[in-house]
C-alpha positions in Angstrom: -84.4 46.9 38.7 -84.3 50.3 40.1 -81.8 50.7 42.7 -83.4 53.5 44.0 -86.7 51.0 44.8 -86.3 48.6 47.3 -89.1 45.7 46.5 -89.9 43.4 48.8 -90.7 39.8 47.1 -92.0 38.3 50.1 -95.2 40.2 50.3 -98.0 40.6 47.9 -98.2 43.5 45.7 -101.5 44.8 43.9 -102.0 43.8 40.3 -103.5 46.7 37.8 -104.3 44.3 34.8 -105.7 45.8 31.5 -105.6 44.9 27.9 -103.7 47.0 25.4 -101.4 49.0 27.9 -98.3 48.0 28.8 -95.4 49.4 31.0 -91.1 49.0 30.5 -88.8 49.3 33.3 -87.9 53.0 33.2 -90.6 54.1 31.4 -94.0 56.4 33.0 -97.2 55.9 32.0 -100.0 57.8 33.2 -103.2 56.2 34.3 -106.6 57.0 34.8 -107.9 55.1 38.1 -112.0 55.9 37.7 -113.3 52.3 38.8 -114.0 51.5 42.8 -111.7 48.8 43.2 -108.7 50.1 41.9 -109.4 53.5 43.3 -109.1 51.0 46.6 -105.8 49.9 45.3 -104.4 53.6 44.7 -105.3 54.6 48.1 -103.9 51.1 49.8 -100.7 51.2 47.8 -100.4 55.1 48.4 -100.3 54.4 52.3 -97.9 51.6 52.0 -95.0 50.7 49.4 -96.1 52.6 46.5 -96.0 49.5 44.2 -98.4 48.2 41.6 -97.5 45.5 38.9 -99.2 46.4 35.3 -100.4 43.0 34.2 -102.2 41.6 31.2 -105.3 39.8 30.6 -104.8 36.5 28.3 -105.5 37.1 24.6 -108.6 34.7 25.0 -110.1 36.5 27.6 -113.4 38.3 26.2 -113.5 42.2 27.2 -116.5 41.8 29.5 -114.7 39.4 31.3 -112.5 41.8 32.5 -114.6 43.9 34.1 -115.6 41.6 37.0 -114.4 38.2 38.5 -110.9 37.0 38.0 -110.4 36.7 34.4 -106.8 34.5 33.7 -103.6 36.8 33.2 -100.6 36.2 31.6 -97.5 35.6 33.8 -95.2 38.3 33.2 -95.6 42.1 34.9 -93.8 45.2 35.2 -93.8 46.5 38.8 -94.2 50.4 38.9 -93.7 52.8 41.3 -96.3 55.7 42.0 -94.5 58.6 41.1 -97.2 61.1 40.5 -100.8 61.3 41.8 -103.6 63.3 41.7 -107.1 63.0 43.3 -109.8 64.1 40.4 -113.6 64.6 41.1 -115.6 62.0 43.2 -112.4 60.2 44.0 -110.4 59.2 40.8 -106.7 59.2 40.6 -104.5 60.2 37.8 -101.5 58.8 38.7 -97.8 58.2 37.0 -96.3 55.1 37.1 -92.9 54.3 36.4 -91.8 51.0 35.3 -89.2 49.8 38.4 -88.3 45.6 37.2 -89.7 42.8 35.1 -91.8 40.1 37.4 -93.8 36.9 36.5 -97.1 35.5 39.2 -96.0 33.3 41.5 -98.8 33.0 43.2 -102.3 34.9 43.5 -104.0 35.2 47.0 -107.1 34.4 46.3 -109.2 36.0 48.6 -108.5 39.2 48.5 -111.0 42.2 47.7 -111.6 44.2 46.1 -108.7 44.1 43.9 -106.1 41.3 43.0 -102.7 41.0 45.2 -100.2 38.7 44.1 -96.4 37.0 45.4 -94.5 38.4 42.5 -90.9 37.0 41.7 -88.1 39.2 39.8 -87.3 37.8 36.6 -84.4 40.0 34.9 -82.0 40.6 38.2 -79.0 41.1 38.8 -79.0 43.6 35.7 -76.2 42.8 33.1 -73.5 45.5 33.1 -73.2 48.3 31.2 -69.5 47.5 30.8 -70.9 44.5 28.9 -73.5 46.5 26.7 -70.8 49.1 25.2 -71.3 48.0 22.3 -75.1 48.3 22.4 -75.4 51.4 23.4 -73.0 53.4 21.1 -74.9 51.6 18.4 -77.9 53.1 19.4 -76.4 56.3 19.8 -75.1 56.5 16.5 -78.8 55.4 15.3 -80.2 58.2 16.9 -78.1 60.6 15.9 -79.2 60.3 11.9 -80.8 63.7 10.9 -83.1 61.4 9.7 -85.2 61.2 13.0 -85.0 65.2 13.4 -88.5 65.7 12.5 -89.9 63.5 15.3 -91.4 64.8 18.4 -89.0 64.2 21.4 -86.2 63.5 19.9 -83.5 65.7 21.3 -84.8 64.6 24.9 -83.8 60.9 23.5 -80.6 61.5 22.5 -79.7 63.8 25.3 -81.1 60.0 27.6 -77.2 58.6 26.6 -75.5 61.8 28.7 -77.6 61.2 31.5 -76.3 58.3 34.7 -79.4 55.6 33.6 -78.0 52.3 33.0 -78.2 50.7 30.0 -80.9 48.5 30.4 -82.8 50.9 31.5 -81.9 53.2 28.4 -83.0 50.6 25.8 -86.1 50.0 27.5 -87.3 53.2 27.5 -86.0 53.7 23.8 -88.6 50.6 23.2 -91.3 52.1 25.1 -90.9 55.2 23.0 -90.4 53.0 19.8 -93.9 51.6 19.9 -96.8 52.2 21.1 -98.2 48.4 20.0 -99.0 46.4 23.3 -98.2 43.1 21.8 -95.0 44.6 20.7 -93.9 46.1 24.2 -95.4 42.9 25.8 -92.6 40.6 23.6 -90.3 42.9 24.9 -91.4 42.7 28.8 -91.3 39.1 28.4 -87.6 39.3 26.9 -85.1 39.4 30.2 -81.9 39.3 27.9 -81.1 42.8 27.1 -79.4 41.8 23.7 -82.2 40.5 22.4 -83.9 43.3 23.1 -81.7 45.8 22.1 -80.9 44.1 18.4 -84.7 44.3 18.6 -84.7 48.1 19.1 -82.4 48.5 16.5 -84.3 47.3 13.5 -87.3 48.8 14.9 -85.2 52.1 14.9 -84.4 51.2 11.4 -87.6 51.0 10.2 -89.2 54.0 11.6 -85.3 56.1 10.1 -86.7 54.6 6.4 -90.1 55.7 7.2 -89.1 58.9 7.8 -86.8 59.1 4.8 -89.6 57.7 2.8 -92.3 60.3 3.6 -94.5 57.5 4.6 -94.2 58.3 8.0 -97.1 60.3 10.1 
C-alpha cells in the first residue's frame, strides 16, 4: 500500500470494472471516462477521496453484458488514486490512475446508481520488507542491466527505478506492469499477494523477453 494514501476500509469506494485492462500497485494507467455513469463516478470521487478500484468482469461474462446491469466480477481489485485529470468535450475525463494496494469485494451495496460502490478489504498489508527482498531486487537489477534490453523503449527510466526511495514491492510491480501488457497475465499477478512469487515470476518473464531480444524475434 501507498503510505502516502490513507484508504479508508470502512466506507465504499467506486468500482471501474472493464475487461482486458488491468492496474498494479505503483503503476498509472490512463483512462478514458466517455460513458454517463462513470463520468458520475469521476466527478463524485474527484470531490471526495480520490479513489477508484479497477475491477474485472468474470471470464464468462458476455461483452454486452457489460455495458448495462450488474454483470458478476471477479474478487480481486487494485485501488487507484486519481493522479491526473482532464475534462474533454461534452464532459469526458482523461484521467491517470495510479495503482495505490491490492483489495478483494467484500461486499457490494447494491443500490447504488449510477455506478457500482463497494466495501473493499486490503489483501497484501503490512508490505513485506525490503530488508527481506535484498535478494530480489539486486537480482533484478543485475537482469536489467544486460545490454541485451538496450534496444527497448524506456529502459534507462527502469533501471534508473532501483536509485529511486520506492519500496520493493512496489518496484517489482511496476517492473510487471511494464513486462506485459497481457491482462490475464497482470491479473495472476494482482491476485498474487506474496511478493516472491511474484518477483521469481518477473524474473523469467524478464528472461524471456532478454532471449527475444537476443534472438531478433522480438518487435
Amino acid at each position: 500500500m501507498n503510505d502516502r494514501i490513507m484508504i479508508n476500509f470502512a466506507r465504499p469506494i467506486a468500482l471501474f470494472p472493464i475487461r482486458d485492462c488491468v492496474l498494479l500497485p505503483c503503476a498509472v494507467q490512463p483512462l478514458h471516462i466517455f460513458e454517463p455513469r462513470y463520468r458520475q463516478m469521476v466527478r463524485d470521487v474527484l470531490d471526495g477521496s480520490g479513489l477508484i478500484a479497477m475491477a474485472r468482469f468474470e471470464e464468462d461474462v458476455a461483452p454486452r453484458e457489460t455495458l448495462s446491469g450488474r454483470p458478476a466480477l471477479q474478487e480481486t481489485v487494485c485501488i487507484g488514486y486519481v493522479e491526473q485529470y482532464e475534462v474533454i468535450g461534452d464532459g469526458r475525463f482523461v484521467i491517470l490512475l495510479r495503482g495505490v494496494c491490492r483489495a478483494a469485494i467484500d461486499r457490494e451495496l447494491e443500490h447504488h446508481d449510477p455506478y457500482r460502490v463497494a466495501h473493499l478489504r486490503a489483501t497484501e498489508w503490512p508490505l513485506v520488507d525490503d530488508e527481506k527482498l535484498t535478494g530480489q531486487r539486486e537480482e533484478l537489477r543485475a537482469l536489467l542491466t544486460d545490454k541485451a534490453f538496450d534496444p527497448l523503449e524506456d529502459i534507462d527510466e527502469l533501471r534508473g527505478l532501483f536509485d529511486q526511495s520506492m519500496s520493493t514491492v512496489g518496484l517489482i510491480d511496476l517492473l510487471i506492469h511494464s513486462a506485459t501488457e497481457e491482462a490475464a497475465e497482470r491479473y495472476a499477478m494482482l491476485r498474487q499477494t506474496d511478493p516472491f512469487v511474484r518477483s521469481r515470476w518477473l524474473v523469467g518473464r524478464l528472461v524471456e523477453l532478454r532471449d527475444l531480444v537476443r534472438s531478433g524475434t522480438w518487435r
